[in-house]
N, C-alpha and C positions, 0 to 999 in steps of 0.2 A: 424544620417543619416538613420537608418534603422525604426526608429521609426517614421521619418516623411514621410518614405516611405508606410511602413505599413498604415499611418491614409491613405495615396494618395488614396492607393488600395481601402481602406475602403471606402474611398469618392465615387471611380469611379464605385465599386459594386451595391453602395446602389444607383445611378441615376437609373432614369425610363429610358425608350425607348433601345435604340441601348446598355447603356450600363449596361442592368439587366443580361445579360446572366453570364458575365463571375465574379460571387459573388463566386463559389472556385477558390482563388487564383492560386492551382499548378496544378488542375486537369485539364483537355482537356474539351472543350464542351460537351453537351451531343449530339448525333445525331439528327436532326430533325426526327417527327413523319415521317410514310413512305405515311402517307396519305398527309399531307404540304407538303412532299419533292416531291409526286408526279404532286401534284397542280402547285409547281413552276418549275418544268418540263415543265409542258406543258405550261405554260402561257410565258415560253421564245421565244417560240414559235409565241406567240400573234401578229394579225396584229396592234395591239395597239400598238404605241412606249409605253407611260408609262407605260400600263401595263408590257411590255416584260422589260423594265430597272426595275423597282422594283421587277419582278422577281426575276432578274438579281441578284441586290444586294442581294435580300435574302438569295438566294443561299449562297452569297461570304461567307456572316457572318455567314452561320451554322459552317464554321472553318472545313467540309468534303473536306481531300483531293481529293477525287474520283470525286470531282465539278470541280475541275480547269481543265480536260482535254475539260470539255465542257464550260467554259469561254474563252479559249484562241481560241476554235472552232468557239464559235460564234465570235470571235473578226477576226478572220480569214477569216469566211462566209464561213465553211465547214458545217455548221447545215441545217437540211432538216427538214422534216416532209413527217413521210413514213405511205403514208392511207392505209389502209389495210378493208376492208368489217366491219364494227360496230367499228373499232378501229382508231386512228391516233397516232400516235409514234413520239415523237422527238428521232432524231437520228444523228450521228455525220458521216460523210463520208470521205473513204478516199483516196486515192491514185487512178486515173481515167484509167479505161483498155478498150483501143478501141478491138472490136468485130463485124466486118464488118462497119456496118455503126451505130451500136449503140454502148454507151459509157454506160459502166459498172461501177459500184463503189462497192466495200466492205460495210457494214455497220457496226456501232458500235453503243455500250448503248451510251446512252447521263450520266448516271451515272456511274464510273469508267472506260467509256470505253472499254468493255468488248467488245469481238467482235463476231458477231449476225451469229449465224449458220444453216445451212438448215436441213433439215431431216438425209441426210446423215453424217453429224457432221462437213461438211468444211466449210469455210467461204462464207456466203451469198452474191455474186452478184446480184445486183439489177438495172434496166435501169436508167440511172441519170433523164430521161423523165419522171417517173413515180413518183419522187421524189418532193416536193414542198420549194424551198429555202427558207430560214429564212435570214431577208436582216437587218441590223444593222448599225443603223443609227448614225451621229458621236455622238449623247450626251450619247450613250448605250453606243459607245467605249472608250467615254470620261469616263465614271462610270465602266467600265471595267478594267481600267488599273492600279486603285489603288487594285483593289479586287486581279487580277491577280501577282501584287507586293508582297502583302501581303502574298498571296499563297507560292509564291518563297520562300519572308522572310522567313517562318517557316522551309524549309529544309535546308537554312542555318544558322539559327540560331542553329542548332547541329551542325555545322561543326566542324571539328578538331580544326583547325585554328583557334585562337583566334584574329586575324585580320580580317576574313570572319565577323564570330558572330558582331564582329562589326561595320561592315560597314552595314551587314544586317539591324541593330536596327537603325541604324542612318537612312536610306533609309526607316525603317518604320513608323518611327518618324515623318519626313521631307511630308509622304506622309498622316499622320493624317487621315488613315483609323481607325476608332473605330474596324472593325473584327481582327485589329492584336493585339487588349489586350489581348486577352485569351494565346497568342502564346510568346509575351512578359514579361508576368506575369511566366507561364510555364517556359522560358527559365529562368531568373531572379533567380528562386530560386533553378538551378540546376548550375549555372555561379560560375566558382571560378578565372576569371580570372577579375582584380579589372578594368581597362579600359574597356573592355566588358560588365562587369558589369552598369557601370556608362553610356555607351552610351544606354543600355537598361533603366535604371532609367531616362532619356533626353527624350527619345521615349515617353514612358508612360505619361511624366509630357506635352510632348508637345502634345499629343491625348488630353490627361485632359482639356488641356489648349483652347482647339479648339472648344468642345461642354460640354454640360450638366451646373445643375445648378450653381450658381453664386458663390456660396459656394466653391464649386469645382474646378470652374476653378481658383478662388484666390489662391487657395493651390496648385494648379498646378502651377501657376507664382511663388507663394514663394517657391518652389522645383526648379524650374529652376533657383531661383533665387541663393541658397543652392549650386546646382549644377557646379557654373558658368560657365554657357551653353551658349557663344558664337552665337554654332551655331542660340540659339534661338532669341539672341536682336530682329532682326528684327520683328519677329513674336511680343517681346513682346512692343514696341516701337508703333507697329498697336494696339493692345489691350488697352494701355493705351490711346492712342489718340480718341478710338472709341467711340463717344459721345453714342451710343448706350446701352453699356456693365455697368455695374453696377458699383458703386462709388466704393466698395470694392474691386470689380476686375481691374479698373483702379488705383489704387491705388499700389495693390499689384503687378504690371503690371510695376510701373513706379518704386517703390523700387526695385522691382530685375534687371529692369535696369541699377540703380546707382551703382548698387555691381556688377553687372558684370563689365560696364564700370570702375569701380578700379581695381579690377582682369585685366581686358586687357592692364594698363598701368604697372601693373607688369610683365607680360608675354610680353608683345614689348620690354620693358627693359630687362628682360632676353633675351632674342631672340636678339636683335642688340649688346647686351655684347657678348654671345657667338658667332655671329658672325663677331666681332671684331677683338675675340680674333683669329677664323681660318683663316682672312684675316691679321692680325699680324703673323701668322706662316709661311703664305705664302713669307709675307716682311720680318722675320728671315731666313728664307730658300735662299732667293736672296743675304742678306744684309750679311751673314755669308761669305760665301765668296768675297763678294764685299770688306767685311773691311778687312780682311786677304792683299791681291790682294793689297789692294790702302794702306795700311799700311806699307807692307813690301815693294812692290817697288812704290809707292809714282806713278803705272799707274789709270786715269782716263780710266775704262774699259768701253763703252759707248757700246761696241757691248755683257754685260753680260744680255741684256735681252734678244735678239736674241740667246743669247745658249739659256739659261731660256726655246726659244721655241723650241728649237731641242730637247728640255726632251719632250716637250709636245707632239710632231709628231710624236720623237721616240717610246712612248707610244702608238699613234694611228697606226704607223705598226706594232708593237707589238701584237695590238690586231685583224689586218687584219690575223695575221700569223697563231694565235692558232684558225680565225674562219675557216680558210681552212685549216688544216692541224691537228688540234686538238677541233672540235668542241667539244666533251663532257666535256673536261677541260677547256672554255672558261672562265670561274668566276677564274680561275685560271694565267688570263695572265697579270694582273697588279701588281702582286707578282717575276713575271718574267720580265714585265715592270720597275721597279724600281731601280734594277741595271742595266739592259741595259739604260736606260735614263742616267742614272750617268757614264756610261763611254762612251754612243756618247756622250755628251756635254764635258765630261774630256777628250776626246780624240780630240775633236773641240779646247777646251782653249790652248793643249799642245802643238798642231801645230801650234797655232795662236801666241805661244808666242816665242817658236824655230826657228818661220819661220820669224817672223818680231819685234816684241814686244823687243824682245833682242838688236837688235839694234839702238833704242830711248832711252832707259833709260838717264835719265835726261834731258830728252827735253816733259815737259809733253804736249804744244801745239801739236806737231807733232803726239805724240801719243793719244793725245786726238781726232785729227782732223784721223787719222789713224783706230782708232777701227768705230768711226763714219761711217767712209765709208764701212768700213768689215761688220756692223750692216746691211749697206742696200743692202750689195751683197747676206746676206744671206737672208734677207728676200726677193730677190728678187729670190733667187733658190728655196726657199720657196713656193713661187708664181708661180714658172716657173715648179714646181717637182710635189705639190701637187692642184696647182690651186688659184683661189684667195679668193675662198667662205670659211668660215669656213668646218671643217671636224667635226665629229661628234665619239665622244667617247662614249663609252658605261659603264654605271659602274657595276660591277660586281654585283650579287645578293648580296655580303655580304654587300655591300655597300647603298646597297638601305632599306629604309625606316630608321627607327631612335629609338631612345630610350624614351620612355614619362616617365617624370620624374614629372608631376604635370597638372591638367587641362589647355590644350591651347598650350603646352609647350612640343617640343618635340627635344630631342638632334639628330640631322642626323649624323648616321654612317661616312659619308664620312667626315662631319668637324670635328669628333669628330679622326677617321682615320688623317688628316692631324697636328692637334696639338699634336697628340700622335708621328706621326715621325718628327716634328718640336724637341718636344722634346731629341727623339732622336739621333738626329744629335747634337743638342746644347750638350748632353752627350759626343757623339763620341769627338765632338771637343774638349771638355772639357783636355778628355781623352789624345788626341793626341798631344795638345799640351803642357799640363804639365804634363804628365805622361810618356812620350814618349821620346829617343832621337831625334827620328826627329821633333819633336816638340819646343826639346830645339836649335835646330838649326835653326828651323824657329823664334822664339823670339829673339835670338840673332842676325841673320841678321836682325831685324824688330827694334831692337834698337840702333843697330851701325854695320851696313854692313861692315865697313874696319879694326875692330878689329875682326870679327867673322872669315874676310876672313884672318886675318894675325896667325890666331890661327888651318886654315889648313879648316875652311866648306869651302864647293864649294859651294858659293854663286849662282851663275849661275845659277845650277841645282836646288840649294832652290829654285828659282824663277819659275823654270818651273814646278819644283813638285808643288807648291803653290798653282798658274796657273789655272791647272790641277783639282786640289783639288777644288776651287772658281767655276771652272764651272761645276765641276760634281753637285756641289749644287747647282748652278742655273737649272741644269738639274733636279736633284730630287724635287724641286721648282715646273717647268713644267708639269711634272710628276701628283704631287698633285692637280696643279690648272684643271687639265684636266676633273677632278670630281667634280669643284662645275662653272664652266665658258667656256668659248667657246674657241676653238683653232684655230687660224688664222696666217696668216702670219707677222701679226702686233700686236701680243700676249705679245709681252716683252715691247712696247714704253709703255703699260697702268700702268707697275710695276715697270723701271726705272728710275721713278724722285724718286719714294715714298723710294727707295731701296736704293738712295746716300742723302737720305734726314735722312734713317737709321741710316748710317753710321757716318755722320757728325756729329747728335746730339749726336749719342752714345759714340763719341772718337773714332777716328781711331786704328784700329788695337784691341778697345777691347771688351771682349766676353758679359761681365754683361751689358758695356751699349746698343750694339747692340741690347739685348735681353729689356731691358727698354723702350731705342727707338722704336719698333717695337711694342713694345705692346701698348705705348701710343700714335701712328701715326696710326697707324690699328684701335683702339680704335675710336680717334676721329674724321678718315673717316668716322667710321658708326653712330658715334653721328653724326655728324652733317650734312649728307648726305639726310637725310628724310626732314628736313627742308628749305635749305639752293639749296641742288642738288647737284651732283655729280662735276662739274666745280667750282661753287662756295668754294664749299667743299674744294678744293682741293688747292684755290686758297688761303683761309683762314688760312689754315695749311702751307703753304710754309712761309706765312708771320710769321705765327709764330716761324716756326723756321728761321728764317732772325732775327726777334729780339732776338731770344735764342740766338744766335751766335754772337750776339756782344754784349753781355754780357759773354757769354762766349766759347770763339774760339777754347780751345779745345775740346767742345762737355762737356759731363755729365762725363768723366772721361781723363782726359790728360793722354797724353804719357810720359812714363818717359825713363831718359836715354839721353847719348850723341846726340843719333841719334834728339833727341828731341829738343836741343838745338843749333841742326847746320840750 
């Protein structure tokens, strides 16, 4: 990589025109002569539009900071020309001070901006009358605006930040000014961060790629092509097509195409994997307690995605709370959200099921037809509490941006966050239930409720505790989807089929298949979703587990025990 970098450089050194100057790779330009710098002073000045734009440019490319105060002036129309007896001055102006009926202005150098002093050593006001405006027309400010980017680039390209650094290079790249080689070259071999690095080698190869000879710009496609630089296809898709551009360069135009384009079906492949699998976590986080719930007492919970959104709301007060009462800790209130989300939603299931739930058991119509209706009382307090529009959640700093693991390819914090506590929970449960007495009390009612109760559990209370437990994780559910999706009052109907679709394939009541099913139903939403669409999608998977299920009706792992066979 370093070596086909180095020939790049070599290439772009040794073209004539725009890009001889910058032949040392790490050093900074040299200054223009003061006799040329002063020529293109005054000719920005120039009633000639050309000549004032080639000025112009010249300036940009000598790579002198102390130029950019007077590019962004004249882009501005704060530039003058100040006549003086044998002399005329470009000059830059600033800030207007009325003085009876005449308007004053300070002056500055038109180079660094130094500011222009009188005899007594204060700053020189001058009558704006006396001054002659320099007027810039849009193709000057059209040619203005990449010089002046460029400019910028270069003091972010030192930033600390190795995020800045490169977003700077991408933006100089993108913007295929030839004066930011010197700046990106410079930068390149002081860079030790490997992404930053790489979007400066993208910049350079897509300048390459833009001018000079034919040679060159080949070697700049085969680098992009090395690269696989995305962001470039387009650019390189135009150059191969360009019946203009030389056979070589068309050629080498349309190969780094075809490698990009394999590279991109790797990288969508990883991308919709990964995010399969944080939309599976999502559907283990609902489905955990769903199968618990509908294993142990045999209730169709129909209002567990309606908790599902009391996690998610409870989360958006959450974060209403610490921005007025704790703004400086605010990256800190979804840490604080998380168990508050698991016990409104566990404190919603325990009432729901103390207060009504308890007296249906075995009558699953009734209580199916039952939670239905609770589903839309709450999503109607939902509506009535917080409004109908979605509410907007904020995610923390630590949550924002992601992990780049490969060109194209970047893991986001917040999905990488949501399968880490899918995880776990799936532990906790693990844990609770077969490491725990109350765990073994809850299996034992889940296999034969009327031996567990003749042997002295309070079945009853198993149910509520259960309950409880099912919707605090549909709450911590909510909680999570808060950070990659929208919150509304119709938040749980989108995760409620896919979540007893869970269940069912994975065997009631248990933990491996629930975690199988969610992985392989989450999975092939997002396969098949690009293709097909989110309805069809969705409709295609139902049917399939319709035929898994009669072939096999207790899901991927049967129950076992008496309770099994009544």
């Amino acid at each position: 990589m370093l070596r086909g970098l180095r020939s790049l450089l070599l290439a772009v050194a040794l073209l004539p025109g725009p890009f001889a100057a910058p032949a040392a790779a790490a050093a900074p330009p040299p200054a223009a002569p003061a006799a040329e710098l002063a020529k293109h002073l005054a000719d920005v000045a120039s009633k000639d539009p050309a000549v004032q734009e080639a000025a112009a440019v010249a300036l940009g490319r000598t790579g002198d900071r102390k130029i950019l105060p007077l590019l962004e002036a004249l882009r501005e129309g704060s530039v003058h020309v100040w006549a003086r007896p044998g002399r005329r001055e470009t000059v830059i102006v600033g800030d207007k001070v009325s003085e009876g009926e005449r308007t004053l202005v300070p002056l500055f150098g038109a180079y660094g901006r130094e500011p222009i002093t009188g005899p007594d050593g204060k700053p020189l006001l001058v009558d704006l009358a006396e001054l002659e405006e320099v007027s810039a027309g849009r193709s000057l400010r059209l040619a203005l605006r990449p010089l002046i980017d460029a400019f910028s680039g270069r003091s972010q390209l030192a930033d600390p930040d190795p995020q800045v650094r490169r977003a700077a290079a991408t933006k100089m790249g993108n913007a295929g000014v030839v004066a930011a080689v010197p700046a990106l070259t410079e930068a390149l071999g002081r860079e030790g961060d490997r992404w930053a690095r790489h979007a400066m080698e993208e910049a350079l190869a897509l300048i390459g790629l833009s001018v000079g000879e034919d040679a060159a710009r080949a070697m700049a496609a085969a680098r992009l092509g090395a690269l696989r630089s995305v962001g470039a296809l387009d650019r390189l898709r135009e150059v191969a097509a360009e019946g203009a551009s030389a056979a070589a360069v068309r050629q080498a135009a349309a190969e780094a195409v075809k490698r990009i384009e394999r590279w991109s079906l790797v990288t969508t492949a990883v991308e919709l994997g990964f995010q399969g699998l944080s939309l599976s976590s999502i559907l283990l986080l609902m489905a955990l307690g769903l199968a618990i719930v509908f294993g142990l007492m045999g209730v169709i919970n129909m209002a567990h995605g309606e908790l599902m959104a009391l996690g998610a709301y409870a989360t958006f007060v959450m974060q209403g709370w610490f921005r007025a009462h704790l703004p400086g800790s605010f990256d800190y209130y979804f840490l604080a959200a998380l168990p508050f989300s698991f016990l409104v939603a566990g404190a919603a299931g325990f009432a729901l099921e103390r207060g009504v739930i308890r007296h249906l058991y075995g009558r699953p119509l009734e209580t199916l037809l039952l939670t239905w209706g609770v589903s839309l009382i709450i999503q109607q307090g939902l509506r009535g509490w917080f409004g109908a529009a979605n509410v907007d959640v904020t995610a923390p700093r630590w949550l924002s941006g992601g992990i780049p693991v490969a060109v194209g390819v970047q893991l986001p914090y917040n999905r990488l966050f949501i399968i880490v506590l899918a995880a776990v929970c799936v532990g906790g449960m693990y844990l609770l239930l077969f490491r725990t007495a109350a765990g073994l009390r809850i299996r034992a009612v889940t296999q034969n409720r009327g031996m567990a109760a003749c042997l002295g559990v309070r079945a009853r209370w198993v149910d509520a505790g259960t309950f409880a437990l099912g919707a605090g994780l549909a709450g911590l559910a909510g909680c999570a989807l808060t950070q990659i999706g929208n919150v509304g009052p119709e938040l749980g109907q989108n995760y409620i089929v896919d979540s007893f679709m869970v269940v069912v394939t994975g065997g009631v009541g248990k933990l491996l298949g629930s975690i199988l099913a969610a992985v392989g139903i989450g999975g092939l939403n997002k396969v098949i979703e690009p293709s097909l669409g989110a309805v069809y999608g969705k409709v295609l998977i139902l049917v399939a587990v319709i035929l898994f299920i009669q072939r096999r009706p207790s899901g991927l792992f049967a129950v076992k025990g008496r309770h099994a066979e009544a």
